[in-house]
C-alpha positions as CSV (number, residue, x, y, z in Angstrom):
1,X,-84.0,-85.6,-49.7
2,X,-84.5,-82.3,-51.0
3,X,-87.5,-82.6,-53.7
4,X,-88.3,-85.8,-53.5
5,X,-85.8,-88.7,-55.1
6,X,-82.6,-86.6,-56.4
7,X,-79.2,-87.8,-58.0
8,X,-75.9,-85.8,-57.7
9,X,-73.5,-86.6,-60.9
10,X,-70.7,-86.1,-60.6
11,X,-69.5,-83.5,-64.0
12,X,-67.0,-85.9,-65.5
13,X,-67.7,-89.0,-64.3
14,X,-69.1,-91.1,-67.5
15,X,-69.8,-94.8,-65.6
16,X,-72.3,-93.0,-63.2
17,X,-74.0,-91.0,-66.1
18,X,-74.5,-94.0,-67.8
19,X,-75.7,-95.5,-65.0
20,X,-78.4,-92.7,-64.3
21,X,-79.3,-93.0,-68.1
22,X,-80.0,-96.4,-68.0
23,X,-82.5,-95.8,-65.0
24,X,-84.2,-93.0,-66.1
25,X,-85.0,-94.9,-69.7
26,X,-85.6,-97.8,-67.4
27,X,-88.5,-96.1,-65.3
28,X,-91.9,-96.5,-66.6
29,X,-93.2,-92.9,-67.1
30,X,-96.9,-92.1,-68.0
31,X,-98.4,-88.6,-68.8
32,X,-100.2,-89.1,-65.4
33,X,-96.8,-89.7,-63.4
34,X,-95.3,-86.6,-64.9
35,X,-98.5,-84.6,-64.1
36,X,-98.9,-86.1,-60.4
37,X,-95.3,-85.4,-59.6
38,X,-96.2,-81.7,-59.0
39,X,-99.1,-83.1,-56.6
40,X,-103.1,-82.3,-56.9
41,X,-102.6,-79.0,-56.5
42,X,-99.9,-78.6,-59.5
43,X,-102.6,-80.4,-61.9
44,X,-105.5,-78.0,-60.2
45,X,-103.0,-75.0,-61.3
46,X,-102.7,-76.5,-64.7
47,X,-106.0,-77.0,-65.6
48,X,-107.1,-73.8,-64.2
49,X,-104.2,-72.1,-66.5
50,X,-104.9,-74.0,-69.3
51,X,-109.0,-73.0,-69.3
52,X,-107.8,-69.3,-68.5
53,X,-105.4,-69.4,-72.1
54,X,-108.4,-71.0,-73.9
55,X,-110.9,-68.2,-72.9
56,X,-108.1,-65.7,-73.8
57,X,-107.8,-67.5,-77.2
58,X,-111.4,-67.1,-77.4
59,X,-111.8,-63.7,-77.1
60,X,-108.7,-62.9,-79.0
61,X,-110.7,-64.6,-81.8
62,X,-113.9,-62.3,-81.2
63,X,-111.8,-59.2,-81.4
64,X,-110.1,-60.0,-84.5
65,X,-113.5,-60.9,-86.2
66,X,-114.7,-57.6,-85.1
67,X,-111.8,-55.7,-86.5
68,X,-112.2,-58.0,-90.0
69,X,-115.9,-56.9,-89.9
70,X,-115.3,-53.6,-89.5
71,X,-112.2,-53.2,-92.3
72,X,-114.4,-54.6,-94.6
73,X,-117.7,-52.2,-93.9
74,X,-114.7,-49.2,-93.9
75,X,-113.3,-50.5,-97.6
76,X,-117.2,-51.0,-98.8
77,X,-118.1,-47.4,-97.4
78,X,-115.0,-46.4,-99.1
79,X,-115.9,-47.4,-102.7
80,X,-119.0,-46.3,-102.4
81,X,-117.8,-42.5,-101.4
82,X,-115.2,-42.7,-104.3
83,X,-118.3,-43.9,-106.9
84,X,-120.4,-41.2,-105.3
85,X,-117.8,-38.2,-105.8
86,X,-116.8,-39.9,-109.1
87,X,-120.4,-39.7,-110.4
88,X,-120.8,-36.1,-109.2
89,X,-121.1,-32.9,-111.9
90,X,-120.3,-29.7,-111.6
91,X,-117.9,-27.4,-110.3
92,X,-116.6,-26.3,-106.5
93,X,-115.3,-23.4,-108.0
């Protein structure tokens, strides 16, 4: 027993494949077993992963708003420099 409850298949050996398929579709499996199988501190890591992508989404999210705001005050500032020099008179020359 290496990890826990293991099978060695043989490659082609087709009776104890089957055999192993029928028992694994056999096996009750819950999101919970799957979860536990790692142990407590396998869920703890999860968790603690999973709340460290969400505050990355998060401020992913803040950054691009930031960057919208910003492209739009640039391309509002922008039409308003080309109606300013549009509406000037005279020469530079």
């Amino acid at each position: 027993m290496l990890h826990g409850n293991e099978a060695v298949v043989p490659k082609n050996d087709p009776v104890q494949l089957a055999n192993l398929t029928k028992e694994v579709r056999s096996t009750p499996m819950s999101t919970a077993s799957v979860f536990n199988a790692g142990g407590s501190s396998g869920n703890a890591e999860l968790i603690a992963g999973v709340e460290r992508m969400i505050t990355t989404n998060e401020k992913v999210a803040n950054a691009l708003n930031r960057l919208i705001t910003i492209g739009r005050m640039t391309e509002r500032n922008t039409k308003n420099l080309n109606n300013n020099v549009a509406n000037l008179s005279g020469s530079l020359v």
